[in-house]
TIBA-463274 format. One record per atom (N, C-alpha, C): x, y, z. Coordinates in steps of 0.05 Angstrom, whole numbers, padded with zeros to 5 digits, always signed. Layout:
<nodes>
XYZ
...
</nodes>
This chain:
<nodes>
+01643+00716+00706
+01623+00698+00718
+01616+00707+00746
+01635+00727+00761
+01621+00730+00788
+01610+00748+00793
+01592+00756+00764
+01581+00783+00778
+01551+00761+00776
+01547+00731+00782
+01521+00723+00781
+01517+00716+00812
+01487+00718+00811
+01470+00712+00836
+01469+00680+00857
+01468+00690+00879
+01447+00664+00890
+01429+00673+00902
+01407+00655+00894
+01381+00645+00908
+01365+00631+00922
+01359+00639+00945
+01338+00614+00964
+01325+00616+00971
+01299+00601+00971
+01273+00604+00979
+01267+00587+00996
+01249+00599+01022
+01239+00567+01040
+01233+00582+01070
+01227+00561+01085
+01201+00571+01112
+01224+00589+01130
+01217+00607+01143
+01226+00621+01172
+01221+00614+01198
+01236+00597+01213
+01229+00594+01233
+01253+00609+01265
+01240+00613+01285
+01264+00619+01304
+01263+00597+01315
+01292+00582+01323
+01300+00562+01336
+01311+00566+01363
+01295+00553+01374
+01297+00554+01408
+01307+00516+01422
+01338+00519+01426
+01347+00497+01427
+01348+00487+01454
+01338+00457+01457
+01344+00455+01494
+01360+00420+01487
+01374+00415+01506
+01392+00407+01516
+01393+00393+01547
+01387+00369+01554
+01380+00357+01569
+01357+00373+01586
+01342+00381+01576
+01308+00393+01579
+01316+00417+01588
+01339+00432+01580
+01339+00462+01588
+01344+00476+01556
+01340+00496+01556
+01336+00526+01533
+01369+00529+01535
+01379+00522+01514
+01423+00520+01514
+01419+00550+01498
+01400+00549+01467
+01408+00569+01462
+01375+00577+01431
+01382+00599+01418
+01360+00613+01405
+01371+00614+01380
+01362+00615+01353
+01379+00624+01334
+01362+00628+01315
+01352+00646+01291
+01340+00652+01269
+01349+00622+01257
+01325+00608+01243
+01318+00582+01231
+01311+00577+01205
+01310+00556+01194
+01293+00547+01170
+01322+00538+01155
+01320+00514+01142
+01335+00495+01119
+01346+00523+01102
+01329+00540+01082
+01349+00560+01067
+01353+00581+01080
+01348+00582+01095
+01360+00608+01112
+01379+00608+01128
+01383+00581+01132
+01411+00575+01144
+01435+00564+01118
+01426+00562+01105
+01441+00557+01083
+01444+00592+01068
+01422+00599+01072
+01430+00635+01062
+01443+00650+01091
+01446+00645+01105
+01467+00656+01130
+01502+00644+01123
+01513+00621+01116
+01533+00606+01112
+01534+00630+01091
+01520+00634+01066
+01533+00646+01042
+01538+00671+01051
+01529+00686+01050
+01525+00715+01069
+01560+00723+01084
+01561+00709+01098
+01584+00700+01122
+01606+00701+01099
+01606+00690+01077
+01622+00682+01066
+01619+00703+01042
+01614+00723+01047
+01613+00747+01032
+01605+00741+01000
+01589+00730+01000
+01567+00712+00971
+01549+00734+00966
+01547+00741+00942
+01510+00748+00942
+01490+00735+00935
+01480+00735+00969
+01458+00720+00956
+01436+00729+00981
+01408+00719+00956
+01379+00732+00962
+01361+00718+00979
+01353+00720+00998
+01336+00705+01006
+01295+00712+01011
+01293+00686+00997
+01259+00695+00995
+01248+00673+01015
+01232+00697+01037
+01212+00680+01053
+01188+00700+01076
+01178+00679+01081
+01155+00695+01104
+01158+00694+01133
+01154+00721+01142
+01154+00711+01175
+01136+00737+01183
+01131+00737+01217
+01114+00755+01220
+01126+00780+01228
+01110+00805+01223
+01119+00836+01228
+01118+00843+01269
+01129+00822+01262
+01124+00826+01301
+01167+00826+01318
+01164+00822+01346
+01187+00829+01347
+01208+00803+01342
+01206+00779+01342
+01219+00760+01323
+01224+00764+01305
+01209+00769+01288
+01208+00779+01246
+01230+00799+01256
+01219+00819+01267
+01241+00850+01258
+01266+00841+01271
+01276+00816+01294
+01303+00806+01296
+01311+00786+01277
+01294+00779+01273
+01305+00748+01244
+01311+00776+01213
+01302+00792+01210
+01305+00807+01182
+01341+00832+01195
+01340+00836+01224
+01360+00844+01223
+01375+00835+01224
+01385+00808+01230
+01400+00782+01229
+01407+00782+01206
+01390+00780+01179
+01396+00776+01166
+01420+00786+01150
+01396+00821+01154
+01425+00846+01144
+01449+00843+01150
+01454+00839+01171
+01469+00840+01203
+01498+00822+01181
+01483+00797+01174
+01495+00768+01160
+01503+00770+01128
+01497+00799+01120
+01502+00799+01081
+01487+00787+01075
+01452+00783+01084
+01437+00771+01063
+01424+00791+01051
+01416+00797+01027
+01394+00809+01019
+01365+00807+01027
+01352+00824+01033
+01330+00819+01049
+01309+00825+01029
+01305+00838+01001
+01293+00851+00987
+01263+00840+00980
+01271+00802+00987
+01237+00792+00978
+01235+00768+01015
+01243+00791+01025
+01227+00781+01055
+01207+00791+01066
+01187+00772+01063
+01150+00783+01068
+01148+00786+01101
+01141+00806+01104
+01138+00809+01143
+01103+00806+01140
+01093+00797+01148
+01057+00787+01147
+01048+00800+01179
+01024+00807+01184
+01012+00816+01213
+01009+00787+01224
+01024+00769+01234
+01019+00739+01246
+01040+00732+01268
+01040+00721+01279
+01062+00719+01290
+01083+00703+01275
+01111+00704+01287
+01132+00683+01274
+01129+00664+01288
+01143+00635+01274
+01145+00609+01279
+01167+00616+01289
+01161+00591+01311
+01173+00579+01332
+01176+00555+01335
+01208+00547+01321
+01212+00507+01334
+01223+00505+01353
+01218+00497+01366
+01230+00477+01395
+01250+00454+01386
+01270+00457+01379
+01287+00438+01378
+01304+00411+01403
+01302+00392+01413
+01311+00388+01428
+01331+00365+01421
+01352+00373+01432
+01369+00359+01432
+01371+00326+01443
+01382+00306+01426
+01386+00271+01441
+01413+00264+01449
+01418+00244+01457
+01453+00241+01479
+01462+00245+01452
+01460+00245+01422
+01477+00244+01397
+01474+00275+01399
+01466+00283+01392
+01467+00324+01397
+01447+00319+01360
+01425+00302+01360
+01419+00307+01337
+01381+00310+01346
+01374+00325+01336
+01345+00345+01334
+01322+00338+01330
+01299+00330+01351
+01274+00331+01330
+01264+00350+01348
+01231+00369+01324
+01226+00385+01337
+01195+00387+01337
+01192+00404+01350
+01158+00417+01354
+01159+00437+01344
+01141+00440+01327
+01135+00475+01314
+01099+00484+01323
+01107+00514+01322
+01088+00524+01340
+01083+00546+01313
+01059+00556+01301
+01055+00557+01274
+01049+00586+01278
+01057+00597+01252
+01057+00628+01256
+01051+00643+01225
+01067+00662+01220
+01060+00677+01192
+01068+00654+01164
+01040+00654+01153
+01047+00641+01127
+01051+00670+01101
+01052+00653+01076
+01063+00678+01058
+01038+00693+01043
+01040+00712+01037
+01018+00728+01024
+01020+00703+00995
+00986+00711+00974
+00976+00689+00955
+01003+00690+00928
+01012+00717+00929
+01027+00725+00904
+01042+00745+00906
+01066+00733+00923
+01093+00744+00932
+01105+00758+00911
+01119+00777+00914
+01138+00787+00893
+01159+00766+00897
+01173+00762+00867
+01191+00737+00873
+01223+00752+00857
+01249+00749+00854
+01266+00763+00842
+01267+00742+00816
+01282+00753+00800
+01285+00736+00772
+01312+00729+00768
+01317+00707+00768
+01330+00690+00761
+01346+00691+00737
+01372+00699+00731
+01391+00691+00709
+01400+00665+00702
+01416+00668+00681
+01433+00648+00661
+01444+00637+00676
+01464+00660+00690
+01490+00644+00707
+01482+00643+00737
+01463+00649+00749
+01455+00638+00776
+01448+00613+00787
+01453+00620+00818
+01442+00591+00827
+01417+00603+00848
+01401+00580+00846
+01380+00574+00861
+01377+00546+00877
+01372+00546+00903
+01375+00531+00922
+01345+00534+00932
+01327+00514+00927
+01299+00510+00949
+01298+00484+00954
+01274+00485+00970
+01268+00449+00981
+01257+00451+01001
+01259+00435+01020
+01240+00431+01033
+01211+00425+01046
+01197+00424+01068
+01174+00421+01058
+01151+00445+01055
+01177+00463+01051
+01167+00493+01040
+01160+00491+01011
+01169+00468+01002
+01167+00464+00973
+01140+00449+00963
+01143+00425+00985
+01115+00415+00970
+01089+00413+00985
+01081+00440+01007
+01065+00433+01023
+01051+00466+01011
+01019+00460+01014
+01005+00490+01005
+01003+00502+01032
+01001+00529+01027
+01008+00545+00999
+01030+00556+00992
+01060+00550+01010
+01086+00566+01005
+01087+00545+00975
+01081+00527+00975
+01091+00507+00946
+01093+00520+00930
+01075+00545+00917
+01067+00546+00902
+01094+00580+00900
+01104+00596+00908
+01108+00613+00899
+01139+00596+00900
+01148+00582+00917
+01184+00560+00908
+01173+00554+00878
+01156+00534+00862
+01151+00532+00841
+01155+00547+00824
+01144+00575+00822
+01151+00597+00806
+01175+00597+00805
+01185+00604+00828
+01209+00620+00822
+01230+00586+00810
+01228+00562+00818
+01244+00537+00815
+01238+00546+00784
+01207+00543+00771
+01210+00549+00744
+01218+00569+00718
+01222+00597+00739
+01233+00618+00734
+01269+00612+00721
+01278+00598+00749
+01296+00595+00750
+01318+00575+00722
+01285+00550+00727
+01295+00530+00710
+01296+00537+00673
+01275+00558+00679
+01278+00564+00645
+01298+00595+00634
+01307+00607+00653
+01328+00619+00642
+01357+00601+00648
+01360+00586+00654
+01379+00568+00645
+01405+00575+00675
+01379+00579+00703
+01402+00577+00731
+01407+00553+00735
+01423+00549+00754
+01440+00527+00762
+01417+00518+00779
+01395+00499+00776
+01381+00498+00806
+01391+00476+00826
+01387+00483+00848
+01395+00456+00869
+01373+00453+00890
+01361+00428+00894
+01340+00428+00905
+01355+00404+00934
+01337+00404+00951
+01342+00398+00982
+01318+00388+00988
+01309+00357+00989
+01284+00353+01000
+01274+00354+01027
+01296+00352+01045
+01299+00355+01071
+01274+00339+01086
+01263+00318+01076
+01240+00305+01087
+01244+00290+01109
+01231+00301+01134
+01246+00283+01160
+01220+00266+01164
+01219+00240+01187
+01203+00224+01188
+01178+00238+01207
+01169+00272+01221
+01156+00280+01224
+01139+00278+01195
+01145+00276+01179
+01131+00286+01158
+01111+00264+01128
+01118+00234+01151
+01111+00218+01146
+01084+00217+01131
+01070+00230+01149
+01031+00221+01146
+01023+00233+01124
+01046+00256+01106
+01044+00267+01096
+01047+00263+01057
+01070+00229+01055
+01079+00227+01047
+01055+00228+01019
+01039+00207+01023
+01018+00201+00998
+01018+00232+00985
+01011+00247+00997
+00996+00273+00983
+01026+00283+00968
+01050+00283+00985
+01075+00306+00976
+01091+00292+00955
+01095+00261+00948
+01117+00252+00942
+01108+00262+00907
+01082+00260+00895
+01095+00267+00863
+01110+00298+00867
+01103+00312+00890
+01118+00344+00884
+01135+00340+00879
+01150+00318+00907
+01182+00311+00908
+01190+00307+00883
+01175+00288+00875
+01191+00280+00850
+01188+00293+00829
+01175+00315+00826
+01171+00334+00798
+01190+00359+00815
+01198+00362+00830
+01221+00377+00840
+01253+00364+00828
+01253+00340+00844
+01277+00330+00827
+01273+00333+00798
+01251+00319+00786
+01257+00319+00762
+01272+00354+00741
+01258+00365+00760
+01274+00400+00748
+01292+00411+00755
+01310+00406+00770
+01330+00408+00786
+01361+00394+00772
+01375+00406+00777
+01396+00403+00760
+01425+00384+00774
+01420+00393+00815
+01436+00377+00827
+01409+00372+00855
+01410+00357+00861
+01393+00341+00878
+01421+00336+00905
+01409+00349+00932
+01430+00343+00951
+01417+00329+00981
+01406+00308+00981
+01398+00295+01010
+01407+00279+01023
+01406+00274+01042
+01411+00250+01071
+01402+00227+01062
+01413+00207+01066
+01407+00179+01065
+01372+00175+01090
+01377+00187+01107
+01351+00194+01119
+01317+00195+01109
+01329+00224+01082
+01314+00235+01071
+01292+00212+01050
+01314+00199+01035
+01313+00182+01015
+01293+00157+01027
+01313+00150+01038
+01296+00122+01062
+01264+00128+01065
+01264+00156+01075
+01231+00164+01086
+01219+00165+01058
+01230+00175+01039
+01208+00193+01011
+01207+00157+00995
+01228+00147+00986
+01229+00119+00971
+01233+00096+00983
+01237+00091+01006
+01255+00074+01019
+01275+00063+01014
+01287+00072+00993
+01313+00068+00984
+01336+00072+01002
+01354+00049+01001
+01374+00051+01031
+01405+00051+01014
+01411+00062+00995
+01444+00072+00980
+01432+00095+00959
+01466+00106+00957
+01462+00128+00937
+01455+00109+00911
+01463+00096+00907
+01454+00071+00868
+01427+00073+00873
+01424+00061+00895
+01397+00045+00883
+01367+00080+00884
+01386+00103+00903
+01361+00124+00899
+01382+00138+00870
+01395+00144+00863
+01403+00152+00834
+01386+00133+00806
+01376+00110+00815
+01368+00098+00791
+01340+00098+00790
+01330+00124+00812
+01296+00120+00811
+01288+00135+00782
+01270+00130+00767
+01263+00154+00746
+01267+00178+00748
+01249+00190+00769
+01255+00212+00777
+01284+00232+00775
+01307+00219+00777
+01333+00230+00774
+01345+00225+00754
+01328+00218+00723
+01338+00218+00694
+01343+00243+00692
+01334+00264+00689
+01344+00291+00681
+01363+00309+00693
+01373+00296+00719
+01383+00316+00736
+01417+00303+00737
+01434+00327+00738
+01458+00320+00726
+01480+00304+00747
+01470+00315+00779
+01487+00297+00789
+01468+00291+00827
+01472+00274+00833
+01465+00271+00865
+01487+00270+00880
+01481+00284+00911
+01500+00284+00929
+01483+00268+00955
+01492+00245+00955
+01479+00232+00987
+01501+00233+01008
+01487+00246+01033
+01504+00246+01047
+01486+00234+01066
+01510+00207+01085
+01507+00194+01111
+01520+00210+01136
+01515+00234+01142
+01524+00234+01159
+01553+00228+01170
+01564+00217+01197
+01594+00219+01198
+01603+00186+01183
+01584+00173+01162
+01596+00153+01146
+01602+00168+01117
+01599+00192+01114
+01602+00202+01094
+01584+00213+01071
+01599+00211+01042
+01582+00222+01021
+01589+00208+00992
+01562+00206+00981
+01570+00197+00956
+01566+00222+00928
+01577+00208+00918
+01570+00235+00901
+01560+00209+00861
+01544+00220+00856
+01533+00210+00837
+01532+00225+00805
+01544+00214+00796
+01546+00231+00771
+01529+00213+00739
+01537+00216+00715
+01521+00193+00693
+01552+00175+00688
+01574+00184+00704
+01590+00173+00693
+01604+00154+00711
+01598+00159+00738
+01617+00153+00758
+01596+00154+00787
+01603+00135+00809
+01593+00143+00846
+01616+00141+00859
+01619+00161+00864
+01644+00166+00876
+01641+00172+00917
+01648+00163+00929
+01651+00163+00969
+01672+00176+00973
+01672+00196+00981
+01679+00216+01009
+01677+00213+01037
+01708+00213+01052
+01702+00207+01079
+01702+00233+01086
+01689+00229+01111
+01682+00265+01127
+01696+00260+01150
+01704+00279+01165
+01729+00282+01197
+01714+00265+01208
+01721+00250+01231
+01709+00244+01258
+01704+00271+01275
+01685+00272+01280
+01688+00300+01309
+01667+00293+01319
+01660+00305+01342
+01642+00311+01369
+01620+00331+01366
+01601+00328+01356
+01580+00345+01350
+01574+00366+01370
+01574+00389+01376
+01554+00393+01397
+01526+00400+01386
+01513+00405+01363
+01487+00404+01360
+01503+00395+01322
+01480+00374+01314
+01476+00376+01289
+01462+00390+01269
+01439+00415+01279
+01422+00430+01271
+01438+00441+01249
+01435+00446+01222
+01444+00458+01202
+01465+00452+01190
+01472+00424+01195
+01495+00408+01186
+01489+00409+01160
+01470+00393+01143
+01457+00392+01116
+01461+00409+01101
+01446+00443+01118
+01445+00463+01101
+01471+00477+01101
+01482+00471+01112
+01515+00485+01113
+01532+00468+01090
+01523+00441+01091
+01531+00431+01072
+01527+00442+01032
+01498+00449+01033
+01489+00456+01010
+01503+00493+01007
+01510+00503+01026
+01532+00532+01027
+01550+00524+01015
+01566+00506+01031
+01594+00502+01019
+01591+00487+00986
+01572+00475+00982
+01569+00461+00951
+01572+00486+00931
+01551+00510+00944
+01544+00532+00923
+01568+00542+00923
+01577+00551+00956
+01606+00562+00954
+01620+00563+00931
+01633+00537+00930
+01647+00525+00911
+01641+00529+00880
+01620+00525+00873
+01608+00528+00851
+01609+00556+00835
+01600+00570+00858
+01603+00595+00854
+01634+00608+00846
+01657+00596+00870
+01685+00605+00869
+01692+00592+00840
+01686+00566+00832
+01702+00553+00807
+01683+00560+00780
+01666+00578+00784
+01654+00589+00757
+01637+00573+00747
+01629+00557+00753
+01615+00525+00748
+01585+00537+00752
+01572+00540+00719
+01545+00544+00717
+01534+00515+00706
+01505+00517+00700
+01485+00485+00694
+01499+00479+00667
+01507+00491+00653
+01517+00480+00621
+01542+00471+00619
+01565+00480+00639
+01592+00466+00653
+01592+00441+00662
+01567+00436+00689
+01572+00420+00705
+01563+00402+00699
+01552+00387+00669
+01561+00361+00663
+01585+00350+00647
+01610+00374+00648
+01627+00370+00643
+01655+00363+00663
+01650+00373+00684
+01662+00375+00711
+01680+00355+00710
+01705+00358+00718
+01726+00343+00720
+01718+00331+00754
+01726+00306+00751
+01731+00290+00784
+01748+00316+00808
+01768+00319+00798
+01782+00345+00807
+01766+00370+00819
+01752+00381+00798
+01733+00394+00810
+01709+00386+00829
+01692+00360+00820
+01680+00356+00840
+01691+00347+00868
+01710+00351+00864
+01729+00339+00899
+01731+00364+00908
+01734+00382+00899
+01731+00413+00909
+01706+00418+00919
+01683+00417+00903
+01658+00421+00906
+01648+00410+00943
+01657+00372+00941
+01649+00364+00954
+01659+00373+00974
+01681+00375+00988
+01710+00376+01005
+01687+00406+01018
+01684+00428+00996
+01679+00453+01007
+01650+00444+01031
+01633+00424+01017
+01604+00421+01028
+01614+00410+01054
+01628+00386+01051
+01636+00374+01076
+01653+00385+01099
+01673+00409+01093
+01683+00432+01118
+01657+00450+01116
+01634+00454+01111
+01621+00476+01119
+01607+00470+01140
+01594+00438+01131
+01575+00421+01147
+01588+00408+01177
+01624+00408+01177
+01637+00390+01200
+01630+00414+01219
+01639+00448+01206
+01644+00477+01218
+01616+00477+01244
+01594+00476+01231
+01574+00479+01239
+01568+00468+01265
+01571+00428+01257
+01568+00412+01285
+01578+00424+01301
+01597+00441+01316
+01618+00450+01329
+01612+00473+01350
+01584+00479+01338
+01566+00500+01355
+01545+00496+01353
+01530+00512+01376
+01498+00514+01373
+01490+00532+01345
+01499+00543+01332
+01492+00555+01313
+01493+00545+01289
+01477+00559+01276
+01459+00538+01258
+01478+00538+01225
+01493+00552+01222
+01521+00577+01206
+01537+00567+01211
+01556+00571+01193
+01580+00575+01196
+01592+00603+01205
+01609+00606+01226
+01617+00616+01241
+01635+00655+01227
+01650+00636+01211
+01668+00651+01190
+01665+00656+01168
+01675+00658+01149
+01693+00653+01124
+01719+00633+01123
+01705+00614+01109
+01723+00592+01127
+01743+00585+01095
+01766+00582+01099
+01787+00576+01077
+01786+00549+01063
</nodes>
C-alpha cells in the first residue's frame, strides 16, 4: 500500500506576516501548500498542483518547494506576478488578511492522475471561485472516479462572505464527492450557519461522505462518523501565530492515513482505535505549527 500517492491542489500565495504593525516574518503560502509542505517534511510523496508567477517569488516559492520533498511536476509558473497576503496578526496571534492579486492558472492545466490507492486533498476558495474551480474539479473528479481517498477543506473565512450566494452549491457539490470533509466550526457557521459538529453532519449535503472532522480550535475536535461523534481534547499552548494550524492539521490526518494503510474502501470500516490515531496525528501537527511563524511543521514529528 505505500507505494500510493498524495495529492493537492489549491491557490499560491507568499505570506508576509506582521505583528503589532511590524513585518515578524515571510513564508511561501496557500491552505494546500502548506498542507503539501507538512507532508514533504515528513518524507510523504506527495504532488502539488498550482499557479504562481515566473518572476522572483514563483522561482523562491517552487524552490521551497523542492527544497521541502514536494513534487513540483504540475506547478504552473504564468508571466504575472505572484500573490501576495499580508497577514496580520491580533493580541490572540490569529490572522486576517489582505491579498494583493497576481498569476492566475493557464485555461487547461496539465493535471496528474489519480489512483485506486491515493489521496487527494483540495478546497478552498481555490475550489469554488472561477476559473482555478474548474481544473480542482477535474482532477476532485479524476480522483473521485478511480476510487482515491478524497479529502476536501472548505476553508471559507468570513472575508468571503459577499461571496456566499454564488459559491455555496460548489461547496456543497464538493462535499457531496468527497469522502472525508475536514473544517472549523468557523467555516461551517459562515457557509450554513450551523453552530455543532450534529447539527452540520446532518445537512444533506454530507449523506455520501464517510466521515466529518470539526475542529474548534483550542476547544477541540469532533469527529463524525454513520456510527458514532466522538470529542477530542487538544493541549492548551500559547500560540505564536495560528497561520496553518488547519492545514497542518489535514497533514497529520493524511499522515496517518497514509502510515495505517487506510484507503476510501477501508475507511468505513475503521476501528475507533484507528480513528484516535488518525485524529491524535492531525491534532500534534496542527498544536506543532501554532508554535512558530511558520506555516509547517517544523520536522518529522513522531
Amino acid at each position: 500500500m505505500h507505494n500510493r500517492r498524495i495529492f493537492t491542489i489549491g491557490e499560491i500565495v507568499y505570506d508576509i506576516i506582521f505583528s503589532d504593525g511590524q513585518p515578524v516574518a515571510a513564508r511561501p503560502g496557500g491552505a494546500m501548500l502548506n498542507s503539501s509542505v507538512s507532508l514533504g517534511r515528513s518524507r510523504l510523496p506527495v504532488s502539488f498542483t498550482g499557479t504562481c508567477g515566473n518572476d522572483q517569488v514563483g522561482r523562491l516559492i517552487e524552490q521551497f518547494l523542492k527544497d521541502n520533498g514536494v513534487d513540483t511536476s504540475f506547478l504552473h509558473m504564468e508571466n504575472a506576478p505572484s500573490i501576495i497576503a499580508l497577514a496580520f496578526l491580533d493580541e490572540n496571534n490569529n490572522a486576517t488578511y489582505s491579498f494583493h492579486k497576481g498569476a492566475g492558472p493557464p485555461e487547461d492545466p496539465p493535471l496528474p492522475s489519480p489512483g485506486e490507492n491515493d489521496l487527494l486533498l483540495f478546497g478552498s476558495f481555490y475550489s469554488v471561485s472561477e476559473p482555478t474551480r474548474h481544473a480542482a474539479i477535474r482532477l476532485r473528479n479524476m480522483a473521485a472516479s478511480s476510487g482515491s481517498l478524497v479529502i476536501y477543506d472548505p476553508n471559507f473565512r468570513a472575508s468571503h462572505l459577499a461571496d456566499l450566494d454564488m459559491v455555496k452549491p460548489y461547496i456543497e457539490d464538493n462535499i457531496t464527492h468527497s469522502v472525508i470533509v475536514r473544517g472549523s466550526d468557523e467555516d461551517f457557521e459562515n457557509i450554513f450557519g450551523t453552530a455543532s459538529a450534529a447539527e452540520t453532519w446532518e445537512l444533506p449535503c454530507f449523506r455520501n461522505c464517510t466521515a466529518l472532522l470539526y475542529t474548534r480550535s483550542s476547544e477541540g475536535v469532533e469527529l463524525c462518523t454513520r456510527d458514532y461523534i466522538t470529542h477530542y481534547d487538544v493541549p492548551k499552548i500559547k500560540p505564536v501565530s495560528t497561520i496553518g494550524a488547519g492545514d497542518s492539521f489535514n497533514a497529520g490526518i493524511i499522515a496517518a492515513l497514509y502510515e495505517e494503510g487506510i484507503d476510501s474502501r477501508k475507511l468505513a470500516n475503521c476501528t475507533e482505535e484507528v480513528w484516535k490515531k488518525v485524529v491524535e496525528k492531525g491534532i500534534q501537527y496542527s498544536s506543532a505549527v501554532c508554535l512558530s511563524y511558520d506555516n509547517y511543521i517544523a520536522f518529522p514529528l513522531n
